[in-house]
C-alpha positions as a printed NumPy array, in Angstrom:
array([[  0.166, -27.519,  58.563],
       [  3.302, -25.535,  59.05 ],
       [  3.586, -21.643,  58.18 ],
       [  6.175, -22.559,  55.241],
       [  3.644, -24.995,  53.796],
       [  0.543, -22.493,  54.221],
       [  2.911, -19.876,  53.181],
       [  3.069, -22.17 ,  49.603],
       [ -0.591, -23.2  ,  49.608],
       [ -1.874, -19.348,  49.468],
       [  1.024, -18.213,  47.312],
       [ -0.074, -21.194,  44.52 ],
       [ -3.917, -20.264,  45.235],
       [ -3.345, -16.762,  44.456],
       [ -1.378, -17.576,  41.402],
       [ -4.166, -19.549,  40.442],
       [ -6.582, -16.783,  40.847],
       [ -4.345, -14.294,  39.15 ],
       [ -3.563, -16.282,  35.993],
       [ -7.604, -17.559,  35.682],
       [ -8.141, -13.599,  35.974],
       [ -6.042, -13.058,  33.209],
       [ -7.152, -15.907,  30.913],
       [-11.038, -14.588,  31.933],
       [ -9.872, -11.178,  29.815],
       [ -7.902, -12.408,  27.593],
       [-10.747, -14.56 ,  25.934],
       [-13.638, -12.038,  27.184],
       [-15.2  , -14.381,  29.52 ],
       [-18.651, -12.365,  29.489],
       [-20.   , -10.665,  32.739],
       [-16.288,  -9.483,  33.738],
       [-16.082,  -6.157,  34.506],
       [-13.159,  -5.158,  32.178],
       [-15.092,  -7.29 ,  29.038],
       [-17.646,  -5.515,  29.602],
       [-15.79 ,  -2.152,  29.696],
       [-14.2  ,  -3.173,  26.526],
       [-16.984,  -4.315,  24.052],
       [-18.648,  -0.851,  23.481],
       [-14.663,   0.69 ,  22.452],
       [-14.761,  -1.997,  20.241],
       [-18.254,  -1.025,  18.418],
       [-16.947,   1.149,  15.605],
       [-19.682,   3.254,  13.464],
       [-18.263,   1.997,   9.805],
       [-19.08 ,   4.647,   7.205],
       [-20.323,   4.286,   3.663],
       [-18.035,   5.596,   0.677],
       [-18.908,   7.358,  -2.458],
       [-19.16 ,   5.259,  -5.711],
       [-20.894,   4.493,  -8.698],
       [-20.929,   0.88 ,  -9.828],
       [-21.45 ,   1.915, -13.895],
       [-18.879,   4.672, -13.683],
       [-16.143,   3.251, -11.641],
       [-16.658,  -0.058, -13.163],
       [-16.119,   2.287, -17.233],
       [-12.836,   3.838, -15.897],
       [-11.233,   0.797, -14.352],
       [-11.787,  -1.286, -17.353],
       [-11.198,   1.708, -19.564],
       [ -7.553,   1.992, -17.916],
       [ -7.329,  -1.67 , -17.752],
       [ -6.958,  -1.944, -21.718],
       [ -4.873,   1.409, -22.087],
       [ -2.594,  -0.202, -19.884],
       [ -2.704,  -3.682, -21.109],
       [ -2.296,  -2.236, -24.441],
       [  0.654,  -0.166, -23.692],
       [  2.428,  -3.536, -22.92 ],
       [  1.188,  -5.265, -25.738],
       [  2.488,  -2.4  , -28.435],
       [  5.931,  -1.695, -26.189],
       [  8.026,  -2.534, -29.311],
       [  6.221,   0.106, -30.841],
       [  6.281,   2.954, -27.889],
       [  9.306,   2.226, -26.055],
       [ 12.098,   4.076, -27.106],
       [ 15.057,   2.405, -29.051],
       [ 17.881,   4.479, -27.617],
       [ 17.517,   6.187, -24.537],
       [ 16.908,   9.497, -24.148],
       [ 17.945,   9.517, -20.803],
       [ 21.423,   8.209, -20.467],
       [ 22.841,   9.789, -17.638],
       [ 22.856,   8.921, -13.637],
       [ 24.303,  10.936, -10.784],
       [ 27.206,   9.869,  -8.357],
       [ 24.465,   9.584,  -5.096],
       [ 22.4  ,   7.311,  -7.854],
       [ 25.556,   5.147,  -8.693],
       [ 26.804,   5.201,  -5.132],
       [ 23.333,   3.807,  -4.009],
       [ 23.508,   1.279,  -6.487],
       [ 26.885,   0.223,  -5.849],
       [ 25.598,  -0.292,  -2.197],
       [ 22.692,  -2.602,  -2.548],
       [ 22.993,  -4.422,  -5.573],
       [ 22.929,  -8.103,  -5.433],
       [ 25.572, -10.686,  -6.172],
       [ 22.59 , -12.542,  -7.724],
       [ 20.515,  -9.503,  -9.26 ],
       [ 18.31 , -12.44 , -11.22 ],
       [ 17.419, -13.782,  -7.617],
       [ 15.868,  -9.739,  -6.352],
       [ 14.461,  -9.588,  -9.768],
       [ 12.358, -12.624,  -9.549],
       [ 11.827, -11.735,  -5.763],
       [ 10.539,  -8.223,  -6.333],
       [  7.868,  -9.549,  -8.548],
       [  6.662, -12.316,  -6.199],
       [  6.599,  -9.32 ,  -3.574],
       [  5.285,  -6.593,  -6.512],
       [  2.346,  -8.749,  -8.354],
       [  1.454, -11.214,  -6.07 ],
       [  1.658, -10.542,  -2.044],
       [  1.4  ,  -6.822,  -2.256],
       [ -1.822,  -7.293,  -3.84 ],
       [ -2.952, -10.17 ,  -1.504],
       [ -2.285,  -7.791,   1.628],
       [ -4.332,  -5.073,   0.052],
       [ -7.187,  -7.2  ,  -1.118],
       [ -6.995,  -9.574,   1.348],
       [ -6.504,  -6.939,   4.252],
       [ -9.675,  -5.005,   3.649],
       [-11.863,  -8.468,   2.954],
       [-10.769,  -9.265,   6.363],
       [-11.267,  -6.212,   7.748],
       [-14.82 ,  -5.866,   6.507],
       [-15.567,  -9.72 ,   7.42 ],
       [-14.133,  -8.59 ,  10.999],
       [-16.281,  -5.46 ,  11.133],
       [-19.793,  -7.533,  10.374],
       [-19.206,  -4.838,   6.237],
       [-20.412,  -6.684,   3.53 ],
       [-18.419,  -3.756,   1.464],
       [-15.658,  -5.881,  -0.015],
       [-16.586,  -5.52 ,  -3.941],
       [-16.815,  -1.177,  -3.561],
       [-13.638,  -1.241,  -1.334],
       [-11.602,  -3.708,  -4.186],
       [-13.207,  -1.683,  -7.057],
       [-12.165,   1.712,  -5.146],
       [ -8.508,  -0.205,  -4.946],
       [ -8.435,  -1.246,  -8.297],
       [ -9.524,   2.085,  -9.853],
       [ -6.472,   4.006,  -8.277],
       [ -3.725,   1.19 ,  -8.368],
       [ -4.653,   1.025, -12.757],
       [ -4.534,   5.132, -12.604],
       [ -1.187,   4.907, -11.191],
       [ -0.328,   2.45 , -13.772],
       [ -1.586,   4.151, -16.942],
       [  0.227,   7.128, -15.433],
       [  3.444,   5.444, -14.871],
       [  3.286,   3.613, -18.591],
       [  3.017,   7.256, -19.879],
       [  5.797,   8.797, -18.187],
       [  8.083,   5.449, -19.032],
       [  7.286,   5.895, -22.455],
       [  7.972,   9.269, -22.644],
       [ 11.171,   9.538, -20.583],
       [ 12.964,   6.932, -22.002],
       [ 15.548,   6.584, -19.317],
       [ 18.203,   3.589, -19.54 ],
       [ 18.35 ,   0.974, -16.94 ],
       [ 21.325,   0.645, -15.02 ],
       [ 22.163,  -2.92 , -15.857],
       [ 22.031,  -1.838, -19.436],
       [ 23.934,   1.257, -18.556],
       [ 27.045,  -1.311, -17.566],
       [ 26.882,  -2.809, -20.58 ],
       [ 29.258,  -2.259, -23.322],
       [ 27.646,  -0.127, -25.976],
       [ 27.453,  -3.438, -28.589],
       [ 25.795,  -5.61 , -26.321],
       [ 23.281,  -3.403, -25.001],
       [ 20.39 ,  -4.81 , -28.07 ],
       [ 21.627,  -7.805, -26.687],
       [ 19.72 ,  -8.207, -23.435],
       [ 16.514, -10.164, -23.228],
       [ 14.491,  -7.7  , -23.359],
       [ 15.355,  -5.023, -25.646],
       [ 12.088,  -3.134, -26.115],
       [ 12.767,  -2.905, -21.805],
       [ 16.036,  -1.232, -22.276],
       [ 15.24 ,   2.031, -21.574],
       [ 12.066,   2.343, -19.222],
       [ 13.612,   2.517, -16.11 ],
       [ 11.897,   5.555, -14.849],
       [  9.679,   5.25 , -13.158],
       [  9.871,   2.026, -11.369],
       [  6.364,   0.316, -12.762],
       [  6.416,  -2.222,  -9.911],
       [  6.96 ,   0.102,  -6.964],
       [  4.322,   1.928,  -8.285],
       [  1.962,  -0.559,  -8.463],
       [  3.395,  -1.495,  -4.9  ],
       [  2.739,   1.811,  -3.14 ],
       [ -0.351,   2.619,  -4.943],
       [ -1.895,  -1.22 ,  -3.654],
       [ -1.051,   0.015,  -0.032],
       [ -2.218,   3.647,  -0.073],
       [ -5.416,   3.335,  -1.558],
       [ -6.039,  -0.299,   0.947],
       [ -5.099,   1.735,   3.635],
       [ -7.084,   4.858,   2.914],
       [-10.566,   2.447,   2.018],
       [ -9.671,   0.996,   5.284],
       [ -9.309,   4.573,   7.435],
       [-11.742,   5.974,   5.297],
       [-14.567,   3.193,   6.099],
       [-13.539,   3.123,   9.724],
       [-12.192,  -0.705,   9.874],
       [-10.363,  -1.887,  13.182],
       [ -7.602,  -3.222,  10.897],
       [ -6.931,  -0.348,   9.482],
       [ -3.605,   0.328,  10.981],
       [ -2.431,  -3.005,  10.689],
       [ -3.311,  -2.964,   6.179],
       [ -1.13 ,   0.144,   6.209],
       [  1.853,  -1.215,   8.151],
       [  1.762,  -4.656,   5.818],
       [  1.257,  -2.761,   2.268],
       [  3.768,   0.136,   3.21 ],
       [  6.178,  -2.577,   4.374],
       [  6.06 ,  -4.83 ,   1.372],
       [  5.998,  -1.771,  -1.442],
       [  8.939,  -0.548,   0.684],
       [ 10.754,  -4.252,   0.573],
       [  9.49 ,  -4.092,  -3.701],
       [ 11.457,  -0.875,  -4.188],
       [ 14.373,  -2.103,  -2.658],
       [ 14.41 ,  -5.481,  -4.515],
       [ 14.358,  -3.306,  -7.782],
       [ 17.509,  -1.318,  -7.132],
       [ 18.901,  -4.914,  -6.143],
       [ 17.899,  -6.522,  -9.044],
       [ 19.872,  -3.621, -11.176],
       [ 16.714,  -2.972, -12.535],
       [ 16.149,   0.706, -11.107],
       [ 18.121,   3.945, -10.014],
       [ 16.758,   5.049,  -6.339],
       [ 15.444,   8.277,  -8.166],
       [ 13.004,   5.52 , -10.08 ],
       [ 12.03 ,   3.735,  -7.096],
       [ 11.877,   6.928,  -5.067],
       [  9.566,   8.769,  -7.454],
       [  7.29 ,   5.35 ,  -8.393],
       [  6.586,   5.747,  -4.125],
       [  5.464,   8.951,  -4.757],
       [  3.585,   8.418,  -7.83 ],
       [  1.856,   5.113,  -6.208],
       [  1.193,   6.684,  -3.314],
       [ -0.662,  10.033,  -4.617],
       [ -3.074,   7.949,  -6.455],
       [ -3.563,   5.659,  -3.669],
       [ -4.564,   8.06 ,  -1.512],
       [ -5.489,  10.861,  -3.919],
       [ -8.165,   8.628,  -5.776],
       [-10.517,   7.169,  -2.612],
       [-10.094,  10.255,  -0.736],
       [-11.115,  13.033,  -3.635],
       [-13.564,  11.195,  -5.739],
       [-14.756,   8.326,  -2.84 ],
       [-15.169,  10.119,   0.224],
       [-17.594,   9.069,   3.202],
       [-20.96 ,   9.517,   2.524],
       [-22.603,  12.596,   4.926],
       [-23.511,  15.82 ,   5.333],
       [-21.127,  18.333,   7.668],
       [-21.484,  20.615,   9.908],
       [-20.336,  24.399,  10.458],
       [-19.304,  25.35 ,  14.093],
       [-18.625,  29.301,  14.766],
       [-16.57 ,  29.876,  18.136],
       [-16.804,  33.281,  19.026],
       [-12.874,  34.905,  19.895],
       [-11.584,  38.038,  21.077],
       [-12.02 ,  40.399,  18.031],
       [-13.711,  38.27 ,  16.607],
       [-14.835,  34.427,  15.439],
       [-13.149,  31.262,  14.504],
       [-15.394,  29.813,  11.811],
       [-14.651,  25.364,  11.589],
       [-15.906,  22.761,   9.256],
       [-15.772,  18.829,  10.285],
       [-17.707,  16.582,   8.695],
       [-16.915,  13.3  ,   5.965],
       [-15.612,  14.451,   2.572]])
């Protein structure tokens, strides 16, 4: 054997070795040092969240049919004119700047993103999560979801009702064609943005369950949800549908009772604990505990 040829032989051996090594982690082969190192990080304490079934269950349903009802009697509560006719130049020049050639095409692709995956990410995500996790939580962390996302809603069907604010496509319109649209009765609910509402609040309250319980896939149901109420918002101002200010303040308004609702009134179950650190002059009193 010549040194060239044993110089290949060990070179392809260690290769070998190397890329073996690598596959041995990468699937954690057990009895490998670094699998071993990494299965306790990977044991995560999941915590239990506050709820009551007969409660939770009374409010969701109770907003459910306000909401549902709200749609049902818009002839009757939406406003005929608007009573908010106005937009700014930053609103217009926004508009100007993403509106679509084909608004009909963001319209119908905001709802696919608004009503259907948005709410597949955040039901979806934590199921997963808690199926990962060995949590057979699912049906308090979708009720806990499902509370906030129909707050948000009854909230945002009040303030559309009561705002009355025209929708830029109908804005464009010439003042005898405006009754004209479709949708009349949808003339002048424009803020706030109902789906970007419904968008935001979906994510937030997944993603605080998630954090909240603990779940590995936590991060990961906040980057999906954020990204696709995000991508909803935009499609809206696309579609002609909404000023930014709508879209902006829907985020908001989503996003409050998405994290607002699990966090105040669904907290992690357990006591917590007082430390007093004694200072210079005096004593630094700390609380840390679930809440």
């Amino acid at each position: 054997m010549t040194a060239l040829q044993a110089f290949f032989r060990v070179r392809t051996l260690v290769a070998l070795g190397g890329a073996a090594g690598l596959a041995a982690v990468g699937v954690g082969v057990p009895g490998t040092a670094y699998a071993a190192e990494l299965a306790p990080a990977s044991k995560v304490k999941l915590r239990e969240l506050r709820y009551s079934t007969a409660l939770d269950v009374t409010v969701t349903v109770t907003g459910g049919v306000l909401w549902f009802s709200s749609e049902l009697l818009k002839s009757s509560l939406a406003p005929e004119s608007c009573r908010w006719c106005s937009s700014t130049s930053a609103e217009r020049s926004v508009r100007n700047a993403l509106l679509w050639e084909n608004s009909k095409l963001a319209d119908g692709l905001s709802y696919g993103t608004g009503y259907a995956l948005a709410p597949l990410a955040a039901y979806g995500g934590v199921a997963l999560a808690g199926a990962y996790d060995s949590a057979d939580r699912f049906f308090a962390d979708a009720l806990i979801i499902t509370e906030a996302t129909v707050l948000a809603g009854d909230f945002n069907q009040l303030v559309k009702f009561s705002v009355g604010r025209e929708r830029p496509f109908v804005h464009a319109l010439p003042a005898d064609q405006k009754s004209a649209t479709t949708h009349p009765n949808d003339n002048n609910l424009s803020f706030v943005s109902g789906h970007t509402t419904l968008a935001f609040a979906l994510a937030a309250s997944s993603g605080t369950v998630a954090s909240l319980r603990g779940y590995n896939w936590a991060p990961g149901i906040w980057a999906t949800g954020m990204a696709l109420a995000a991508t909803t918002g935009y499609l809206r101002i696309a579609a002609d549908r909404h000023y930014f200010i709508d879209v902006m303040t829907g985020a908001v308004v989503g996003s409050a009772f998405g994290v607002g609702v699990p966090l105040l009134f669904h907290g992690p179950v357990g006591p917590g604990a007082i430390q007093v650190q004694p200072l210079q002059g005096g004593a630094l009193a700390t609380y840390s505990g679930a809440w």
